[in-house]
C-alpha positions in Angstrom: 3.3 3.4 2.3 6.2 2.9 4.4 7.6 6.5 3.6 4.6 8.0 3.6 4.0 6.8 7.5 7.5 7.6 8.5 8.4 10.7 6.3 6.8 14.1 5.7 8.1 14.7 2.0 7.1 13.6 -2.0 6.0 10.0 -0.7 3.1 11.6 2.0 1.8 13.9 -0.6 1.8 11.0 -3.4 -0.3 8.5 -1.8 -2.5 11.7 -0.4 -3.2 12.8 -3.7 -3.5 9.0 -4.5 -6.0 8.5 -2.1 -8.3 11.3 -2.8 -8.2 11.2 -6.8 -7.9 7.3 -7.2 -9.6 3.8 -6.0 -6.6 2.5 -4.4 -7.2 -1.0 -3.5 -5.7 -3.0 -1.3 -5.6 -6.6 0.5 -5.3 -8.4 3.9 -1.6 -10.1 2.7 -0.4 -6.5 1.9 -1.6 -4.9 5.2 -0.2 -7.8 6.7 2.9 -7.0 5.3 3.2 -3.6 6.0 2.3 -4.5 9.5 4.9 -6.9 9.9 7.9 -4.3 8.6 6.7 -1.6 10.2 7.0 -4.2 13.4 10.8 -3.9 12.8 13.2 -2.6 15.5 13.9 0.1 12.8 10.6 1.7 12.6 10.2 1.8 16.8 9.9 5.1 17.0 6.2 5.5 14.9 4.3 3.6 18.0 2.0 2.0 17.7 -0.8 4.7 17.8 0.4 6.9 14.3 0.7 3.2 12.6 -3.2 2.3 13.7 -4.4 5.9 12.6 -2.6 5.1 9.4 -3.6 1.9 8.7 -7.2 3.4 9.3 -7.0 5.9 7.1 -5.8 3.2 4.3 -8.6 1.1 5.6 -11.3 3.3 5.3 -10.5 5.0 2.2 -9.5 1.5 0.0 -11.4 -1.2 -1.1 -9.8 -4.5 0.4 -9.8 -7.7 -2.0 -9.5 -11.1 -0.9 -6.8 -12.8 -2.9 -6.7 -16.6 -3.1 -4.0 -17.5 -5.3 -1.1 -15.3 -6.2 0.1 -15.6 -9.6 3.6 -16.0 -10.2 5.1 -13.1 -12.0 8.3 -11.2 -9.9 11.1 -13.9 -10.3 13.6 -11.4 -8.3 11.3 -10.7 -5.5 8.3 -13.2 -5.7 6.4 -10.8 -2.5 5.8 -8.5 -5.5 3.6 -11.2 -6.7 1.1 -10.0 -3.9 0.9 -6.1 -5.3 0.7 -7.6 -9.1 -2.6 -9.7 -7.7 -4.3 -7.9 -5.5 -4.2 -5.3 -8.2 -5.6 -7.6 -10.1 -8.4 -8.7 -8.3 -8.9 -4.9 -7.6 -9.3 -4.5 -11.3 -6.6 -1.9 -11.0 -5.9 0.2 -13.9 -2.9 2.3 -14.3 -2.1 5.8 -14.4 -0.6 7.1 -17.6 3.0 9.2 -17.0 1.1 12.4 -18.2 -1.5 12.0 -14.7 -0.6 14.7 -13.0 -0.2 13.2 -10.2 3.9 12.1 -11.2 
């Protein structure tokens, strides 16, 4: 999401085609995430405006699950745990490598 906010390349189109072929789901901790990075010094020149209109679009156009526990998966990076479970609790499915979306 990050590089589709501050890029214009492969990762926009991705989650664009994302968003209008698949149920994307999403949850408060990862918005709040995103949020909080996109705070960073680094990312100062989006302002604040584009990163509201984004989050918006993301908003709007994904179901947002409420995820209690977090299940303990990602031993190298256990904020991955979030993605595994709120896809979970989205009862995410996954996209094969022939979708023609990769």
């Amino acid at each position: 999401m990050i590089s589709a906010l501050v890029g214009h390349g492969k990762p926009r189109r991705l989650l664009t085609e994302l968003l209008e072929r698949h149920q994307v789901v999403s949850s408060p901790q990862m918005l709040a995430e995103f949020v909080e990075v996109m705070s960073r010094e680094k990312f100062a020149e989006v302002g604040r405006s584009r990163l509201a209109s984004f989050l918006s679009i993301i908003v709007c156009r994904t179901p947002i699950v409420s995820v209690k526990h977090t299940r303990r998966v990602v031993a190298q990076d256990p904020e991955d745990d979030m993605v595994l479970s709120t896809a979970l609790k989205g009862n995410a499915s996954t996209l094969s490598p022939e979708s023609s979306i990769f």
